[in-house]
N, C-alpha and C positions, 0 to 999 in steps of 0.2 A: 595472554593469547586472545587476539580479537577474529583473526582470518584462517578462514580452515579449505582446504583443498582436498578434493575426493579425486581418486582413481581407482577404476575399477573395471568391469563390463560393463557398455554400454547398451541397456536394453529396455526394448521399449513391453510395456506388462500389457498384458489382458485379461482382466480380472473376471469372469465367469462364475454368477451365480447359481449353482446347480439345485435343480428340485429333489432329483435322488442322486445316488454314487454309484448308479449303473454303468455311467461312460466310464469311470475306473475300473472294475471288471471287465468289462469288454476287453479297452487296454492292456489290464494284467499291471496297473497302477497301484502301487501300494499308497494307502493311508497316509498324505504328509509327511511326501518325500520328495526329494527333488531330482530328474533324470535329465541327464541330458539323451537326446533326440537329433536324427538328422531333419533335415526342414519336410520330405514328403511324410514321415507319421505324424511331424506337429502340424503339416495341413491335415492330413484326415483327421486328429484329434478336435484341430477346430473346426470341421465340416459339422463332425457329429455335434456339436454344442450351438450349433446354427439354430437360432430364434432365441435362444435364452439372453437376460440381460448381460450387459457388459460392457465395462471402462476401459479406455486407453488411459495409461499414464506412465510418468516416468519410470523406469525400473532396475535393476540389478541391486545388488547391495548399497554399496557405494552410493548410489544414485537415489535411491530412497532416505539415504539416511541425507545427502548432501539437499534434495528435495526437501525434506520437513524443516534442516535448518533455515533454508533461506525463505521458509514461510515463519519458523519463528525471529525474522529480521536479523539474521545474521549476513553477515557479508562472506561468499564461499565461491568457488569454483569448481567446477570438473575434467579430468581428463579419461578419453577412452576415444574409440573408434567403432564407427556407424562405415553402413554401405553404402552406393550410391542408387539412394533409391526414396520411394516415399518415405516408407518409416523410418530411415536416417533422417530425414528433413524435417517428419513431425517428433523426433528426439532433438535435435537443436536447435527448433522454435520452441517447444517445450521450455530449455535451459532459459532463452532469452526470456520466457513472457513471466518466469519466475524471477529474473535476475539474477540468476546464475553463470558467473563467468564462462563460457565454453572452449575448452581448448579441446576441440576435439574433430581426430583426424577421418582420413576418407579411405578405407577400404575398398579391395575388389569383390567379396562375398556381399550376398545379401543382410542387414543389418540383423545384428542380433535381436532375438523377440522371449519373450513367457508368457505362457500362456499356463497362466493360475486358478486350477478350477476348485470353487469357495464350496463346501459342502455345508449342509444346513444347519451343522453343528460351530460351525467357523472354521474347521478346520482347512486346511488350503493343501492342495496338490500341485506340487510345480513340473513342466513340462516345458524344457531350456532346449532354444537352438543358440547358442552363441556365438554363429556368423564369423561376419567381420570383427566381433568385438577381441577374438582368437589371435587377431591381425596387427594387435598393437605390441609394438616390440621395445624394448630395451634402448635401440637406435634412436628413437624417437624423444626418451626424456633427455632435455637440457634444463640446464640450472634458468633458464630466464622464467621459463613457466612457473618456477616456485617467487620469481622475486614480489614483495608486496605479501608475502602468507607468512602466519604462524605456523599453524600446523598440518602436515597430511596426513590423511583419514585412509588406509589402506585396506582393501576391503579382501577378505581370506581366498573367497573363491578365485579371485589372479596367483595362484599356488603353482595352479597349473606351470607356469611360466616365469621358471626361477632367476631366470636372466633379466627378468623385467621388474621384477619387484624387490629385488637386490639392487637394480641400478636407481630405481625409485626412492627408498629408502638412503639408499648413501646419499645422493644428491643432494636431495630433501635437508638430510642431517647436518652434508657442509654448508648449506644455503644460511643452516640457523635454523630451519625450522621442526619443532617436534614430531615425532612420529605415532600414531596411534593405527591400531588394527585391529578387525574382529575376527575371528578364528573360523565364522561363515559354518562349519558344519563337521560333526565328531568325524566323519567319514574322513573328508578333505583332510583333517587334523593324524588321523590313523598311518593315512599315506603319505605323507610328507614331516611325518612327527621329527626328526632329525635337523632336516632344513629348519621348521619352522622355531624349532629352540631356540636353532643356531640365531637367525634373524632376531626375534625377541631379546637374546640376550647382546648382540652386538649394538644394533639398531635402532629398537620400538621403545617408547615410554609408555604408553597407553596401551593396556589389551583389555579388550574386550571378550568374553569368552562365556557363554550357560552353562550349566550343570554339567553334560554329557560332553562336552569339548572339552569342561578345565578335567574334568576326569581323566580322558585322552590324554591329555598334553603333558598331563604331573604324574599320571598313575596313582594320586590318590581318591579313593573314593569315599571321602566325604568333604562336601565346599566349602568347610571351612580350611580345611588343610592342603585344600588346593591352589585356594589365596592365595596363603600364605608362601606355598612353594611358584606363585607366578610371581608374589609381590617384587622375591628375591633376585627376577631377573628384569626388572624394571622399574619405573616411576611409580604407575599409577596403574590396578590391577580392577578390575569389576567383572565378578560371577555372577550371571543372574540363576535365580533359582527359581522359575515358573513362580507359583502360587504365591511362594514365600516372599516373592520381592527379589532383593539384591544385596550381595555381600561386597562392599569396597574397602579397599586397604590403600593407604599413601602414607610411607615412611611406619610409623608407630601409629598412626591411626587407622581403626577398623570403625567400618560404619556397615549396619545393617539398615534396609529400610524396607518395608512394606509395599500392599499394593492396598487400592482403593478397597473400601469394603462396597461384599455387593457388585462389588466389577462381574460383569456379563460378557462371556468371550462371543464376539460376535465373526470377526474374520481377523486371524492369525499372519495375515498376508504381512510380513516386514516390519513384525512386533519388536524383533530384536533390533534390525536396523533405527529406528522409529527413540529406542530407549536410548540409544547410541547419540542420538541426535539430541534429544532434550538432556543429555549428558552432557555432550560438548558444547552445548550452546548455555548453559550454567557454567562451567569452565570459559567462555569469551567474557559471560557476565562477572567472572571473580565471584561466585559463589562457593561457599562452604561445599563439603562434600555431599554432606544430606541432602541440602538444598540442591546442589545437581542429581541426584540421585531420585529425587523426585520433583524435577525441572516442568512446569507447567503442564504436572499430570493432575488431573481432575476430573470428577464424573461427567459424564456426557449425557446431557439432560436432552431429550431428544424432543421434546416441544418446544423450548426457548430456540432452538435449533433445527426447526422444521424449513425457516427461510435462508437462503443462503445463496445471494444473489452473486452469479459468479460471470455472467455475460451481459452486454448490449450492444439494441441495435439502433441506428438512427433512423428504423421506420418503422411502422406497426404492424404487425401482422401477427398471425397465430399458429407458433411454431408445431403446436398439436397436430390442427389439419395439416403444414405441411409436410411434416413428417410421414402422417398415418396415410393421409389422403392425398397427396403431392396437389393439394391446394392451396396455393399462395396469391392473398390478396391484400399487397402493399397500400398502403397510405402514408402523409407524409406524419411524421409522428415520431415517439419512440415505446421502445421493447426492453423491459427486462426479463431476465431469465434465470432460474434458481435452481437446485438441486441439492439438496440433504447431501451432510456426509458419508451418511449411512445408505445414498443413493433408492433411498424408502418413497423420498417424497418429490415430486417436481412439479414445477409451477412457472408460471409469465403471470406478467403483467403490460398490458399498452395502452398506450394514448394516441388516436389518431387523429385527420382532419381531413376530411375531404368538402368541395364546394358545394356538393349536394344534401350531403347528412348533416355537416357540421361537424363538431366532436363526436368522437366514440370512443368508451373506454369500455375496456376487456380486462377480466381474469378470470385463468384457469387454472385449478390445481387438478393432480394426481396423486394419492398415496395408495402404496404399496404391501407397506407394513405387516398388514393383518393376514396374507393372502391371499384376500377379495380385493379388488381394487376398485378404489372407489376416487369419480370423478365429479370435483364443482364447477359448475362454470356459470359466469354473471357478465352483464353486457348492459351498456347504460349508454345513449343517443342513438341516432338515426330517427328515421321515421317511424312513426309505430305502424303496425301490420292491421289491415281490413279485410274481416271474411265477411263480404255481402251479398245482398241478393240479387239475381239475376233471372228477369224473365220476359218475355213476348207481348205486344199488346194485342190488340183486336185485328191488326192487321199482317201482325206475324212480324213485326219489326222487335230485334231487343230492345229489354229498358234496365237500366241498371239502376240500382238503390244510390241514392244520394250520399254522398259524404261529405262529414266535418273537418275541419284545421287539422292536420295528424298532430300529436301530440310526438313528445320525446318518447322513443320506445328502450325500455327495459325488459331483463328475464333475468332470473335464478333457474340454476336447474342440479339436480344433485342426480348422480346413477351408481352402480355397484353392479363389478362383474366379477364372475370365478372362473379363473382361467383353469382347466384342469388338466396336463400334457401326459399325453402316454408315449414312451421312446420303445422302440424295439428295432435292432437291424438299421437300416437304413429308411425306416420310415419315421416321421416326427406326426403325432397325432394328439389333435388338439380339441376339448371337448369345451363350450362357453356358454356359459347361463349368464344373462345379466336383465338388471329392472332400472329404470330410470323414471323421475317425474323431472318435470316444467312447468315453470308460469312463467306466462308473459301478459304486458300489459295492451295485447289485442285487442280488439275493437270485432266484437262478434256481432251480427244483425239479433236485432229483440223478434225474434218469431213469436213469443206470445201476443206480438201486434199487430199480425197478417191478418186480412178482411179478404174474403174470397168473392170472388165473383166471376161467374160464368168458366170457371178451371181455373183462373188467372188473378194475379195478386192487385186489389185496384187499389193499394194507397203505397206502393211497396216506396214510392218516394217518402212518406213518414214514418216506418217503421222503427226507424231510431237501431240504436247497438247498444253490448252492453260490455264493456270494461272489463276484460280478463280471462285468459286461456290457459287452461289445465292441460297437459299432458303427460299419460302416465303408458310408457313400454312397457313388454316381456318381450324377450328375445334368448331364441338357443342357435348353436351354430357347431359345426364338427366341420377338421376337415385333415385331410391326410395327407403328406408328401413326402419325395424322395428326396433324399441330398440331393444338392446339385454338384457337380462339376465342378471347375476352377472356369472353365470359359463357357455353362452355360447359360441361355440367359435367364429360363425360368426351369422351374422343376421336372424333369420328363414325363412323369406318372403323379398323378395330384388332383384333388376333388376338394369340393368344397360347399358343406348346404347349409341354407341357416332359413329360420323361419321368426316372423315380429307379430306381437299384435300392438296396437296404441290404441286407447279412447279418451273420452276425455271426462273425466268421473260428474263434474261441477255443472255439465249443460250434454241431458242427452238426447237434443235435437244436432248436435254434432256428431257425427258419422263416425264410427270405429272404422278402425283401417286394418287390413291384414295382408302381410304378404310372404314371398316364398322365392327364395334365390339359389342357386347353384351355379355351379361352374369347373370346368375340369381341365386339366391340363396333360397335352398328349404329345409324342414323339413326331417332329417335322420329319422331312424326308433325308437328309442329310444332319451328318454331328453339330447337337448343338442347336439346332432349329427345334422353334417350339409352335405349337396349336393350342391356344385359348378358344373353348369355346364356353358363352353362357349362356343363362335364359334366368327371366323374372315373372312374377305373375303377382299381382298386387290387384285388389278392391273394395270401396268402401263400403261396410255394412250397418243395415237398422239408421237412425238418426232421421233428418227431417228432408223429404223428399216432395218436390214438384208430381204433381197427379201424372206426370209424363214417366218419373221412375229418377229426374235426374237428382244428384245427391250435391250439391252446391259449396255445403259448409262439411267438407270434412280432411283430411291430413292427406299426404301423398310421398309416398319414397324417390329419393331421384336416382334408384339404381339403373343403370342400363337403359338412360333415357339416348335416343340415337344422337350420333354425335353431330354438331350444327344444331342441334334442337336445344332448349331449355327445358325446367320444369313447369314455367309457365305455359308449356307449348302442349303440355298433358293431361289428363287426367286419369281417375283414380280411379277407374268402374271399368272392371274386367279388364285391365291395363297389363299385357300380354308382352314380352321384349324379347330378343335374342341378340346374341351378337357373337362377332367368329372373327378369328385374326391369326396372321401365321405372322411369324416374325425369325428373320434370321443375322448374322452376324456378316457386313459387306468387307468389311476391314477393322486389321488391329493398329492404330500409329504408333501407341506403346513409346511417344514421345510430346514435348509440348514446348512449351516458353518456362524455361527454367524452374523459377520454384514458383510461378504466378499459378501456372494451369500444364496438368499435364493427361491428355486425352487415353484413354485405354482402348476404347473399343466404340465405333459405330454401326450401329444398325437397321433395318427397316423394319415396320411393320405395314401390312394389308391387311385391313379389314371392314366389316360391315355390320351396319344393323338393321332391325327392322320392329317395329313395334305396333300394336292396333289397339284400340282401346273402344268404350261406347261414349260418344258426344252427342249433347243436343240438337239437332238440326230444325228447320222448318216445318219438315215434317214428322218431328217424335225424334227416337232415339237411333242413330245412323252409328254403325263404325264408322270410323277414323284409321286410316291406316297411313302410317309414315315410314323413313327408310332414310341411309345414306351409306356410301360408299365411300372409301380415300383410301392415305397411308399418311405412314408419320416417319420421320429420319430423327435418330435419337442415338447423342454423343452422350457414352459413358466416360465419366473424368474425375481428378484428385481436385480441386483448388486450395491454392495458398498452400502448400504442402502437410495437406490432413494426410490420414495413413491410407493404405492398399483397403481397410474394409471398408474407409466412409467414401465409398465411391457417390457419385451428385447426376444427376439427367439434366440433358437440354433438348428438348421434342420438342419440332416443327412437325406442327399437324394442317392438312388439306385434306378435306372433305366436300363431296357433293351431295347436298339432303334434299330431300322431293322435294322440298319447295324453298322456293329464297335462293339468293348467289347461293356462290362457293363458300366454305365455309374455312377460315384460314386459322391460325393459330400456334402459339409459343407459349411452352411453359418451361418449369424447372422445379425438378423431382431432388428432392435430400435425402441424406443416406439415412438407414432407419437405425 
């Protein structure tokens, strides 16, 4: 046996990490069970789980198990039926980017989906709409789809649909090729116990079956003598029994086998599938039964295992900001990207090059693990950074402090935050402490070498600098919101306040900085329209100050700096900001260019800002006040046939700010 072919339901998983098992209560979800659902309660199922982490991947039985073979280098295919829609497209780029043959057809329903919510114990809760996958008929199998296979992989839960899995199975059997099947769940096995004999004894050589199904199936209850009454109706029988391992039987031999010691159940999602697969893939290899029985099972050592590079890109960038922050700033270069199996830990790495800095190279890690999450990040080229002095001569003209060659600039910086979420109702509330330090290799002015004279600094051209910048945060932050809608664009009811301080412990002629943000979100005038409004207040405090009051060397946030403007365009001393925007939804095209790009929805935003701050002037300390006005048009869309959640932005922004042209600009927002 070298080729194995799955049919099954076609369905694409979304695995969901839960903090507690409140959204099952809600639901009325028992414990590590599997429901099926029409598709509006498994949207509100997945409304309510909105901000928790979570994976797309291949999924159904079948699909799991035919996935793990073709990662452990087995040659296999699939049959089943998707919708016409995105997550049909990201289940059969799926097949392809694994190698997995796809024979799989196109329904009129929406594709089937699970949505598996992981409790913190591993235990998994499934919540099945089956779609299109409902849609695959009996009509449909021809003997060509099996030619080139050994075996088909029958997956229990297609029970449903006696006419299909009967036509499946014969087929399969005149073609030559073996038949194996997993019994999928004691329920399913309950209701169809009759059929399913019947099939196994006509049929099946291979059954796969746990504890609580081979009970089912034999009426006896204890697995060894459950074996034994399956072995009688085929080839090749295997009971697994939780804890205990696995009971196999072929002809006159019985093989027990174990499980790891010390094995830590982490998430139960498609364990049985999963065993299924390193079974059959010992069976392609002509291994002994033991030996498939425990087919490339081994502990999972989770630091030799922390790197796991699973993507690139051919440019550099740092897919952190653009995620969190939809700031994306390309160089020509490259990216990797990694993520643990256990989804604990995730990291990049890149190399860029641009004609100004030269090389730069970046890494960032995230791990999850512990649940504080704690973030490194290190950066090596470009120019290194200058905090220096700035002041007036006798005649009221600036004079700036001299500088040397910039050196290569580098930083390390390590932080740790506690997410802590409170769910209730239809509000998601989120409480966050976090502390971070930084070095870099800055270049600060030596203020121990300032000569005064007459108010004014008279050698400030020799002052010199000195090599190295500490910085160390506290920061908290709460904020609270409503689900949203299917076609809202932000929350209707929603706040958000967070408060920082930074200093720098190493040099306390550097300015502490302290600031304070909010922001709340309100009901537009029609469905679906939203009102952002915010406000900042930042200043720096203590450190080394011009006899005028102005503070030169110290840190600055770029929250809610107006748009057209920089953060070079500001500063940090009673630095005051607001900003306001309404945004509504012009049109839906809910169509595109095939499987390239397919647009959802476009919309406008208006809005403004306005911000004041204290700046040095001629004569002393003068506000500063600045401002701008515009809007932005911003296409919500799928690319390359990712699913309906990873939706992507493309915002064209125009702005008028107090001073300077117009202010133009294009970006591009990733899904979070």
């Amino acid at each position: 046996m070298k080729r194995v072919i799955g049919i099954g339901n076609a369905l694409t998983d979304m695995l969901v990490n839960l903090k507690t098992d409140s959204v099952l209560g809600r639901f009325k979800l028992a414990k590590g069970s599997m429901s099926l659902v029409d598709t509006r309660l498994q949207t509100e199922i997945s409304k309510s789980v909105a901000g928790l982490p979570y994976s797309l991947s291949l999924g159904g039985s079948a699909g799991n198990t035919i996935r793990a073979m073709a990662q452990l280098g087995c040659s296999v295919g699939f049959i089943g039926k998707v919708g016409p829609d995105t997550t049909g497209d990201f289940f059969v780029q799926a097949l392809d980017n694994l190698g997995i043959e796809p024979i799989i057809f196109r329904g009129r329903e929406r594709s089937g989906k699970c949505v598996s919510l992981i409790s913190a114990d591993g235990e998994r809760t499934m919540v099945t709409h089956l779609g299109a996958a409902l849609e695959l008929s009996a009509g449909e199998i021809e003997p060509s789809i099996f030619e080139g296979y050994d075996c088909l992989y029958v997956e229990g839960y297609l029970v449903q649909n006696h006419d299909l899995i009967l036509k499946a199975a014969r087929t399969a059997k005149k073609c030559g090729l073996k038949v194996a099947i997993d019994l999928a769940s004691f329920n399913i096995v309950a209701e169809n116990l009759e059929f399913l004999r019947g099939l196994v004894s006509e049929h099946v050589d291979i059954v796969f079956a746990n504890e609580d199904e081979a009970k089912t199936f034999t009426c006896e209850a204890e697995p060894l003598n459950a074996l034994q009454a399956i072995s009688q109706m085929c080839e090749l029988a295997v009971v697994k029994i939780g804890t205990k391992g696995a009971l196999i039987k072929q002809g006159e031999e019985v093989v027990h086998v174990g499980i790891m010691a010390a094995a830590k159940r982490v998430d139960t999602t498609g364990a049985g599938d999963f065993y299924a697969a390193g079974f059959l893939a010992g069976l392609c290899d002509g291994l002994s039964l033991r030996q498939c029985g425990t087919f490339r099972a081994r502990r999972y050592r989770k630091v030799p295992n922390l790197v796991n590079v699973h993507s690139w890109m051919p440019v550099a960038f740092n897919p952190f900001a653009a995620v969190d922050e939809h700031v994306i700033d390309l160089n020509v270069g490259l990216t990797l990207i990694s993520q643990n199996l256990l989804s604990s830990t995730e990291a990049y790495a890149s190399y860029g090059w641009n004609r100004h800095e030269g090389s730069l190279v970046n890494l960032g890690v995230r791990y999850f693990g512990l649940g504080v999450r704690f973030d490194l990040d290190a950066s090596y080229g470009g120019n290194q950074l200058f905090y220096s002095l700035a002041g007036r001569d006798g005649q009221g003209n600036p004079v700036y402090q001299s500088r040397p060659a910039p050196d290569k600039y580098y930083s390390v910086g390590l932080s740790a935050t506690l997410p802590l979420y409170f769910q209730r109702g239809y509000h998601t509330r989120q409480l966050s402490l976090s502390a971070g330090w930084n070095y870099s290799n800055g270049m600060v002015a030596d203020l121990g070498k300032i000569e005064w004279e007459n108010g004014s600094i008279s050698n400030i051209q020799r002052v010199g600098f000195r090599e190295g910048l500490h910085k160390v945060s506290f920061g908290a932050g709460f904020s609270d919101q409503v689900r949203m809608a299917h076609r809202d664009i932000a929350p209707r009811w929603g706040y958000t306040f967070s408060a920082n301080y930074t200093f720098n412990p190493e040099n306390t002629h550097f300015s502490d900085l302290i600031s304070f943000y909010g922001q709340a979100y309100l009901p537009g005038f029609a469905p679906h329209n939203s009102v952002l409004v915010a406000a900042t207040y930042q200043t720096s405090i203590g450190g080394y100050k011009f006899p005028s009051g102005y503070a030169p060397l110290s840190y600055k946030s770029t929250r809610l700096v107006p748009r057209g403007f920089t953060s070079a365009d500001i500063v940090s001393n009673n630095y005051t900001a607001f900003q306001a925007n309404y945004q509504l939804p012009v049109w839906y095209p809910e169509g595109g260019i095939g499987s390239v790009i397919y647009i959802k929805r476009i919309r406008l935003n208006a809005g403004g800002d306005y911000a004041q701050f204290r700046d040095v002037g001629r004569g002393g300390m003068t506000w500063r006040r600045i401002w701008s006005v515009g809007g932005d048009i911003v296409f919500d869309f799928n690319a390359f046939r990712q699913p309906a959640s990873a939706t992507s932005t493309f915002k064209l922004s125009c702005y008028h700010p107090s001073s300077g042209g117009v202010y133009v600009a294009a970006s591009v927002g990733l899904p979070f």
